[in-house]
SEKOLDO-621325 format. One line per field, with one value per residue: x, y, z of N, C-alpha, C in turn; residue in one letter; residue number from 1. Coordinates in nm, 4 decimals, decimal comma, padded with zeros to 6 digits. Last residue first. Example, Ala and Ser with C-alpha at 12.3 -4.5 7.8 and 13.67 -1.06 7.14 Angstrom:
n.c1: [01,2850_01,3190]
n.c2: [-00,2250_-00,5690]
n.c3: [00,7080_00,7800]
ca.c1: [01,3670_01,2300]
ca.c2: [-00,1060_-00,4500]
ca.c3: [00,7140_00,7800]
c.c1: [01,2900_01,3200]
c.c2: [00,0030_-00,3300]
c.c3: [00,7870_00,7800]
torro: [S_A]
kolvo: [2_1]
This chain:
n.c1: [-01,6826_-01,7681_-01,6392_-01,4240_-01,3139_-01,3765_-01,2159_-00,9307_-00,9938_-00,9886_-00,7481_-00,5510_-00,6262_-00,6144_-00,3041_-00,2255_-00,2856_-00,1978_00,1001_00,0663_-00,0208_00,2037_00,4360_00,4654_00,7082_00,8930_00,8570_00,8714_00,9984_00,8875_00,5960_00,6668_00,7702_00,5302_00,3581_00,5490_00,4711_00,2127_00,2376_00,3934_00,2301_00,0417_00,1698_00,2380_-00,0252_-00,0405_00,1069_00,0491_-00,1526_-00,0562_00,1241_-00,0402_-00,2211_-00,0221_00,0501_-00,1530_-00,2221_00,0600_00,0517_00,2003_00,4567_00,5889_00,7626_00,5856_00,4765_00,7324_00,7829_00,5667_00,5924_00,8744_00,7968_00,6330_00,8078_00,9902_00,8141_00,7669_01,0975_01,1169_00,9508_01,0174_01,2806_01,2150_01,0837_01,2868_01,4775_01,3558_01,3248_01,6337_01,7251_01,5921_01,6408_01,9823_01,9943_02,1610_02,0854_01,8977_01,9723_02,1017_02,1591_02,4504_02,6470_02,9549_03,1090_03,2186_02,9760_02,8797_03,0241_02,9102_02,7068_02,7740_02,8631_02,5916_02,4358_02,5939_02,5423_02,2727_02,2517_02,4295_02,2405_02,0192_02,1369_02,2287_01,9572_01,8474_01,9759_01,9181_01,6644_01,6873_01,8104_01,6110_01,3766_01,4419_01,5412_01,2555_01,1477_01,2351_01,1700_00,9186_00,8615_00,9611_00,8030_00,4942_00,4571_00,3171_00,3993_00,6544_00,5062_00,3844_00,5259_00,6447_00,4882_00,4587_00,1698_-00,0450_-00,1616_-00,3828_-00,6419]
n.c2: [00,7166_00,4878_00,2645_00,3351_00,3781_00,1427_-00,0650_00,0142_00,0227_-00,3079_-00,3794_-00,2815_-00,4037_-00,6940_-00,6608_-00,5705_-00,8025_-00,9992_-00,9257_-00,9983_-01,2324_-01,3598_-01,2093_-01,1589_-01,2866_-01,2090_-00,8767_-00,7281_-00,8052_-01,0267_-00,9009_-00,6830_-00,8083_-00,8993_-00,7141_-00,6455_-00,8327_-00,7539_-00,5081_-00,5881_-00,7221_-00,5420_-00,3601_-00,5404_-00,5161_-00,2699_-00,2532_-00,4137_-00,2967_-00,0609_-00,1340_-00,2483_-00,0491_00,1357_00,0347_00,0302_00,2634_00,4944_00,8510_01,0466_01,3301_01,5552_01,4944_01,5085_01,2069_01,1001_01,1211_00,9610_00,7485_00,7072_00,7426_00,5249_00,3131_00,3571_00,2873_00,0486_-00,0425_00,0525_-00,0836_-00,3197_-00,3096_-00,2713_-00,4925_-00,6843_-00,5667_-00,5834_-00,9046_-00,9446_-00,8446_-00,9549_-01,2353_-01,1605_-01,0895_-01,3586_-01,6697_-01,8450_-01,8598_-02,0833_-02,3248_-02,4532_-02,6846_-02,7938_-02,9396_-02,8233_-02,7469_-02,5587_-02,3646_-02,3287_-02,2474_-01,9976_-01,8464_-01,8436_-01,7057_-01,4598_-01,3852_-01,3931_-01,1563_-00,9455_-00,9512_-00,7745_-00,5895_-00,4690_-00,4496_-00,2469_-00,0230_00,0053_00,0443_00,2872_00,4640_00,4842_00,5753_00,7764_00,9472_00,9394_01,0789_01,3100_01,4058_01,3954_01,6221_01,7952_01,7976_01,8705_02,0284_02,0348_01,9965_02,1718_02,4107_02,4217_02,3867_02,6796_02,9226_03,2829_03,5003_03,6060_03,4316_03,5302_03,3864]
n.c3: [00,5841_00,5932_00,3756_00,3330_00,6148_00,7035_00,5822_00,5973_00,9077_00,9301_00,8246_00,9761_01,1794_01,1205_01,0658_01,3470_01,5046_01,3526_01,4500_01,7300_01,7423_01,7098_01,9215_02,1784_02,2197_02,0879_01,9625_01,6478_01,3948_01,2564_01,2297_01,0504_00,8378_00,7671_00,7140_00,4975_00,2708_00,2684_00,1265_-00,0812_-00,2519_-00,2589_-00,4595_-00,6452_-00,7874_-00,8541_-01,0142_-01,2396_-01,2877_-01,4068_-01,5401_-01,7937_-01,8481_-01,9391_-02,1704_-02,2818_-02,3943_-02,3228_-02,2522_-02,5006_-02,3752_-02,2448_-02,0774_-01,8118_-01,9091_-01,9139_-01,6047_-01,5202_-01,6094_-01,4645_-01,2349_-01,1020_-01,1573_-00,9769_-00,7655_-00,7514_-00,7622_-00,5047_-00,3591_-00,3976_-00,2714_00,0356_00,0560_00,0298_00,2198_00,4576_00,5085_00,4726_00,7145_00,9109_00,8526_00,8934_01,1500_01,2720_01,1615_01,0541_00,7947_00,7998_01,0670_01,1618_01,2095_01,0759_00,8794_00,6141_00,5410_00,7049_00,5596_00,3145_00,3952_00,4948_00,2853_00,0884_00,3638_00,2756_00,0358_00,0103_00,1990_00,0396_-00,1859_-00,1246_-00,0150_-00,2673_-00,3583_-00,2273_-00,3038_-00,5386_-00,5163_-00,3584_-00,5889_-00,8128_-00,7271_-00,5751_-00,8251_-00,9816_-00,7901_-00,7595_-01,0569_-01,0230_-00,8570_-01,0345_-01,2196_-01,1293_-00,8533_-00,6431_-00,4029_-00,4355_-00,4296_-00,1444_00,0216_00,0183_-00,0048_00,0304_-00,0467_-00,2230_-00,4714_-00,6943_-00,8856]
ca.c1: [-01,6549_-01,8375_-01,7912_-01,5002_-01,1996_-01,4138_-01,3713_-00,9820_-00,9248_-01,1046_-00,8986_-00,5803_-00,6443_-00,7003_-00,3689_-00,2237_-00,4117_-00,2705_00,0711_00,0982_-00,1173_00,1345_00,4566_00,3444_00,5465_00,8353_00,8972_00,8232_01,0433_00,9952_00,6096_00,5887_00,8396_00,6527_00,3357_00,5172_00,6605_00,2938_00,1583_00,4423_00,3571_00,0050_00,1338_00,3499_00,1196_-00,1451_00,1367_00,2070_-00,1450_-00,1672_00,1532_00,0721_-00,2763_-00,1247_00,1699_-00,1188_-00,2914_-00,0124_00,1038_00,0692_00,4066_00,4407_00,8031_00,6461_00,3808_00,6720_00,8653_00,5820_00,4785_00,8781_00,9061_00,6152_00,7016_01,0462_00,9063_00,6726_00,9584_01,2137_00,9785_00,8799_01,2766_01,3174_01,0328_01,1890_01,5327_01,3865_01,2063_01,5408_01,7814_01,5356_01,5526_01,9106_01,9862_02,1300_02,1645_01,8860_01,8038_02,1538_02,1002_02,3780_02,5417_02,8672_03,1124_03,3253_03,0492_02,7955_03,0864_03,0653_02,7051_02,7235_02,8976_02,7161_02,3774_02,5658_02,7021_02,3710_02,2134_02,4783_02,3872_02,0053_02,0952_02,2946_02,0688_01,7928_02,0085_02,0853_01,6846_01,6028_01,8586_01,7598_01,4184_01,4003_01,5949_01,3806_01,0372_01,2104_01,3203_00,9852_00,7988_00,9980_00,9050_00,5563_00,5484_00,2752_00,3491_00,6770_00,6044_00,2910_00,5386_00,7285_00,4723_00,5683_00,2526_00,0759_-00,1344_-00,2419_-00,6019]
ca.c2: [00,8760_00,5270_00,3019_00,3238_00,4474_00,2385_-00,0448_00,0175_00,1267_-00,1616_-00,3842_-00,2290_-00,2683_-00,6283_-00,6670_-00,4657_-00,7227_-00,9987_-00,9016_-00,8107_-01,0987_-01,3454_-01,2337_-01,0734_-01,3499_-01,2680_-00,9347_-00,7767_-00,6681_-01,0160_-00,9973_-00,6453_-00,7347_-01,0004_-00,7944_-00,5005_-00,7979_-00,9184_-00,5148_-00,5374_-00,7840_-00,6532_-00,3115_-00,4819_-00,6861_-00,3585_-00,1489_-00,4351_-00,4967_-00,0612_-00,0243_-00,3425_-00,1809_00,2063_00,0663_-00,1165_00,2315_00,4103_00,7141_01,0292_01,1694_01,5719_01,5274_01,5967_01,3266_01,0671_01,1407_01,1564_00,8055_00,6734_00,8108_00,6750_00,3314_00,3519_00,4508_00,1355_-00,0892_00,1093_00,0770_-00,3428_-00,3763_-00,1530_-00,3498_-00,7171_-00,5930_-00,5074_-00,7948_-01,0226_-00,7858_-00,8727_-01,2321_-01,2236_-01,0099_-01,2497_-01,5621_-01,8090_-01,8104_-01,9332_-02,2728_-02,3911_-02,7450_-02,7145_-03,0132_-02,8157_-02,8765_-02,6972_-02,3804_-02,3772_-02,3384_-02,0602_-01,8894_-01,9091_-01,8134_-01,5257_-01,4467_-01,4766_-01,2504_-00,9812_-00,9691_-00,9402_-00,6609_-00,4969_-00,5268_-00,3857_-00,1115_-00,0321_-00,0480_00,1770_00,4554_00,3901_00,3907_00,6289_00,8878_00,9014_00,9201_01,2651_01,3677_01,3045_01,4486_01,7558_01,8008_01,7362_02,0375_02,0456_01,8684_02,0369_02,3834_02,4115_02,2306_02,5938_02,8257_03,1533_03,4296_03,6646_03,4425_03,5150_03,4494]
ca.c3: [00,5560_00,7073_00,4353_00,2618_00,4912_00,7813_00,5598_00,5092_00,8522_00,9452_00,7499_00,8503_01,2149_01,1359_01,0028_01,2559_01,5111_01,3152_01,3025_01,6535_01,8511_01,6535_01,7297_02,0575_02,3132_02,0612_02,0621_01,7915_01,4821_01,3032_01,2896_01,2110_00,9650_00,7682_00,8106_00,5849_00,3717_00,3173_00,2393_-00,0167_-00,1626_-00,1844_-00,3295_-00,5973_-00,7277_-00,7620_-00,9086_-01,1689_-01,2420_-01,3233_-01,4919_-01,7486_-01,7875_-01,8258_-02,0813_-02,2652_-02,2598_-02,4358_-02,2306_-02,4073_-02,4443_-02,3758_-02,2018_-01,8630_-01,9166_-02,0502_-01,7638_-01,4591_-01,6422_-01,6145_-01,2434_-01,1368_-01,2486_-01,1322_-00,7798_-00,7788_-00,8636_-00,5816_-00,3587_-00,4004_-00,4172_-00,0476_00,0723_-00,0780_00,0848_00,3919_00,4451_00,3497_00,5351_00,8956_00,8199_00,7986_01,0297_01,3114_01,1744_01,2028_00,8166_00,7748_00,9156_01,1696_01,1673_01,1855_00,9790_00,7201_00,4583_00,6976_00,7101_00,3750_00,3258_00,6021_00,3760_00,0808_00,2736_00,4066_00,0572_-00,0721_00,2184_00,1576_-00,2118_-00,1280_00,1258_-00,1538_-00,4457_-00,1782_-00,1591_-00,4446_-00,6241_-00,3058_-00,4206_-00,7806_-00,8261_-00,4903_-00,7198_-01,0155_-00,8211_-00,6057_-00,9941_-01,1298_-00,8318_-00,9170_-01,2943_-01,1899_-00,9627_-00,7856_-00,4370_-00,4462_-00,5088_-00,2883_-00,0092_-00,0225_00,0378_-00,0622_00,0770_-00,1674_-00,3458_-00,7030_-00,7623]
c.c1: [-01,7016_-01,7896_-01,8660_-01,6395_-01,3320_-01,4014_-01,4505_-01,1564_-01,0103_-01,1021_-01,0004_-00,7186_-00,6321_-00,7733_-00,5266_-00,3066_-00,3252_-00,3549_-00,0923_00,0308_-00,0648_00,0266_00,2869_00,3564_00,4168_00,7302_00,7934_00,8405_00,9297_01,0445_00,7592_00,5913_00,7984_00,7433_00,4356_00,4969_00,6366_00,3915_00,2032_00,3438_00,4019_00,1405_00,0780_00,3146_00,1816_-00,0366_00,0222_00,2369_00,0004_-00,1839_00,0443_00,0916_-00,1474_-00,1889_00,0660_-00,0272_-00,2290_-00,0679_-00,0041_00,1174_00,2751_00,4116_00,6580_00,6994_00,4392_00,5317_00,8102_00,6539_00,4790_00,7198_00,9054_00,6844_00,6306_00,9272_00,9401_00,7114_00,8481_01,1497_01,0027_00,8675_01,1577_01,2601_01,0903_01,0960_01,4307_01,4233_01,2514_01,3824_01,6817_01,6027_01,4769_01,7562_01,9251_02,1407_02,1671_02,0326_01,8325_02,0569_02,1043_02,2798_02,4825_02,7622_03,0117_03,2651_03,1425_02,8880_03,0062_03,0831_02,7961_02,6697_02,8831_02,8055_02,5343_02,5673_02,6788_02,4854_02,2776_02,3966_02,4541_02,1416_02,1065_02,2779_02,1754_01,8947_01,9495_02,0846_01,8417_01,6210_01,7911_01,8301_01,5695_01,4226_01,5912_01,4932_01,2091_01,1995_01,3393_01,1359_00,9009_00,9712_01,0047_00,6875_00,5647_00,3413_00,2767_00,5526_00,6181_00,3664_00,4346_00,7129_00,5647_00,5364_00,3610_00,1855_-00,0162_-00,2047_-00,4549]
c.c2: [00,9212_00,6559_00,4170_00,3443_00,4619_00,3826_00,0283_00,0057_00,1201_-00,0445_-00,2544_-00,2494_-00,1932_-00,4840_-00,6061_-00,5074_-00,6075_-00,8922_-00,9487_-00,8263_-00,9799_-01,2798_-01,2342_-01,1391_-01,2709_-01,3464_-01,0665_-00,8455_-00,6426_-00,9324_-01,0546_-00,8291_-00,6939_-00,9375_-00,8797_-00,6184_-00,7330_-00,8888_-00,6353_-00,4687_-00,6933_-00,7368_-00,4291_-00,4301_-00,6386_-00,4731_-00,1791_-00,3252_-00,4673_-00,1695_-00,0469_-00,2328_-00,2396_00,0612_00,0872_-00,0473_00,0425_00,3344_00,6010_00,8654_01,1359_01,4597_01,5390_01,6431_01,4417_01,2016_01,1926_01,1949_00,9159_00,7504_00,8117_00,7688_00,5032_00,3811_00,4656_00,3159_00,0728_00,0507_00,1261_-00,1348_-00,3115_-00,2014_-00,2743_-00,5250_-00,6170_-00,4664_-00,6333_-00,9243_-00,8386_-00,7796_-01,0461_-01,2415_-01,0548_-01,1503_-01,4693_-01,7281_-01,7375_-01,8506_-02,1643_-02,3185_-02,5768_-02,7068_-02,9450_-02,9065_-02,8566_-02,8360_-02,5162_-02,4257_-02,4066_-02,2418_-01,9827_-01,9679_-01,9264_-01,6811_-01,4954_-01,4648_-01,3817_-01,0989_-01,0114_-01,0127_-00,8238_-00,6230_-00,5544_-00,4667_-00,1881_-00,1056_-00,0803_00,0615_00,3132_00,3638_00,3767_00,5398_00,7752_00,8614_00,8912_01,0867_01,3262_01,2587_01,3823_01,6408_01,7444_01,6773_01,8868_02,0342_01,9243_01,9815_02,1905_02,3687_02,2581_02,4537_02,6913_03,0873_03,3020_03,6460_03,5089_03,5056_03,4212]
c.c3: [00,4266_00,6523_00,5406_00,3034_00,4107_00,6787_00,6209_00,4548_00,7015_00,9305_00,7923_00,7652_01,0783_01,1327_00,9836_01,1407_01,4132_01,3556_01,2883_01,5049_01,7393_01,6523_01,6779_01,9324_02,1995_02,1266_02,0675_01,8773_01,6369_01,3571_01,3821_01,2787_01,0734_00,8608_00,8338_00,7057_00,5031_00,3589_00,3432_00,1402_-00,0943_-00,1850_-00,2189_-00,4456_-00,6329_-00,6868_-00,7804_-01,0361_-01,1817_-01,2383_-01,3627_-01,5916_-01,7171_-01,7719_-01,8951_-02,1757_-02,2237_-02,3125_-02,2860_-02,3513_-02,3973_-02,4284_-02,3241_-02,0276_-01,9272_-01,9816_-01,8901_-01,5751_-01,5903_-01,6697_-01,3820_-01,2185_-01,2767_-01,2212_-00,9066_-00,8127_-00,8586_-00,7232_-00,4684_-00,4697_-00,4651_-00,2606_00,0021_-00,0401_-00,0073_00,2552_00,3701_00,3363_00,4819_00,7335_00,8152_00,7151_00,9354_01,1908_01,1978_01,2219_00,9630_00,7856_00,9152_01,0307_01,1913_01,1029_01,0911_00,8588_00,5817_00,6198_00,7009_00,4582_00,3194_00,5523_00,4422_00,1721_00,2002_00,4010_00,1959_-00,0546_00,1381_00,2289_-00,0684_-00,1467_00,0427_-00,0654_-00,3520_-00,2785_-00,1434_-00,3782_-00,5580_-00,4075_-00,3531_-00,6942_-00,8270_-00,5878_-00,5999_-00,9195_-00,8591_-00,6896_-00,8804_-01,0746_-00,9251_-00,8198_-01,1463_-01,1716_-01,0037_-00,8661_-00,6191_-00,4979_-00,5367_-00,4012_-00,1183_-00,0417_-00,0489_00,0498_-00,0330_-00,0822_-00,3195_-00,5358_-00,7384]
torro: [X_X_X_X_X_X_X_X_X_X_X_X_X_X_X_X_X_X_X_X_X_X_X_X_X_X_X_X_X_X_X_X_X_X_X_X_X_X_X_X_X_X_X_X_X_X_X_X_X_X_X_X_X_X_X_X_X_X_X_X_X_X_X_X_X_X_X_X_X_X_X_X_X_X_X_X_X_X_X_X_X_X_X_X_X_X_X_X_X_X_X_X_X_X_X_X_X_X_X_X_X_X_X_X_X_X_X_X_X_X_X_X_X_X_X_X_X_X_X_X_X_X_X_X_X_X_X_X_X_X_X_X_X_X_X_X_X_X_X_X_X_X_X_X_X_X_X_X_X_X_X_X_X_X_X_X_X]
kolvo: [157_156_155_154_153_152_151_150_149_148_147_146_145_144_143_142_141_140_139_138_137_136_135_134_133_132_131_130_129_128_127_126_125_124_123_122_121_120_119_118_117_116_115_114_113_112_111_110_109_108_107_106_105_104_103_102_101_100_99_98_97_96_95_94_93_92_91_90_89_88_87_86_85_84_83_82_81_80_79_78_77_76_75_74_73_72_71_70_69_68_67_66_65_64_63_62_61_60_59_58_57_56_55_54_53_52_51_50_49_48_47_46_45_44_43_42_41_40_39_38_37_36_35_34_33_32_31_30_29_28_27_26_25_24_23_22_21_20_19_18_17_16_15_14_13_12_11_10_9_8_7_6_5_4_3_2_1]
């Protein structure tokens, strides 16, 4: 059946060749910028290592930013990982490769790892992007709200 209407997100979400180049660009846009953030934390960090030999006493942790570059920076990292991976098995399927199944195990553990640190960062910022009478009220009831999601997800639909 040939449809007579142009739908422009049929394009996208089918086109391999276009996932590939969306996957290709987050592995390196999100691979930057968390190279950045962690770069601007280690010169913080440096800094503020200095200044402690000089005689002031502040830890670099409690710097404004700091803790919110550091989730970002492991999110953005976590991204820009799972993006590379797509991006390399969208590749190799476009170019007619089969993908070898050791590539598909390593691929598979490493996209699991990846999604549970990066579930942890996720609660790491809902913790640091709340106000702090909620800190711990927030991140545990999102937690929660993800469980039942996830056993509501499974069991009940």
């Amino acid at each position: 059946m040939t449809l007579l209407e142009f739908h422009a997100m049929t394009l996208i979400t089918t086109d391999l060749h276009v996932r590939e180049i969306i996957n290709g660009a987050l592995f390196v846009l999100c691979g930057v910028l968390s190279f950045i953030l962690a770069f601007f934390m280690a010169k913080t960090w440096h800094d503020c290592r200095l200044a402690n030999l000089c005689g002031e006493h502040e830890d670099w942790r409690s710097i404004p930013g700091i803790q919110s570059a550091c989730v970002v920076s492991w999110i953005l990292g976590i991204i820009s990982l799972r993006s590379g991976l797509a991006w390399l098995s969208l590749k190799k399927m476009n170019d007619g490769i089969n993908l070898n199944p050791a590539f598909e195990q390593w691929a598979s553990w490493t996209l699991i790892g990846s999604a549970i640190i990066l579930a942890i960062a996720t609660l790491r910022g809902t913790y640091i992007w709340t106000p702090p009478k909620w800190h711990n009220r927030a991140w545990t009831l999102s937690l929660g709200a993800t469980i039942l999601f996830l056993l509501a997800s499974e069991y009940l639909l």
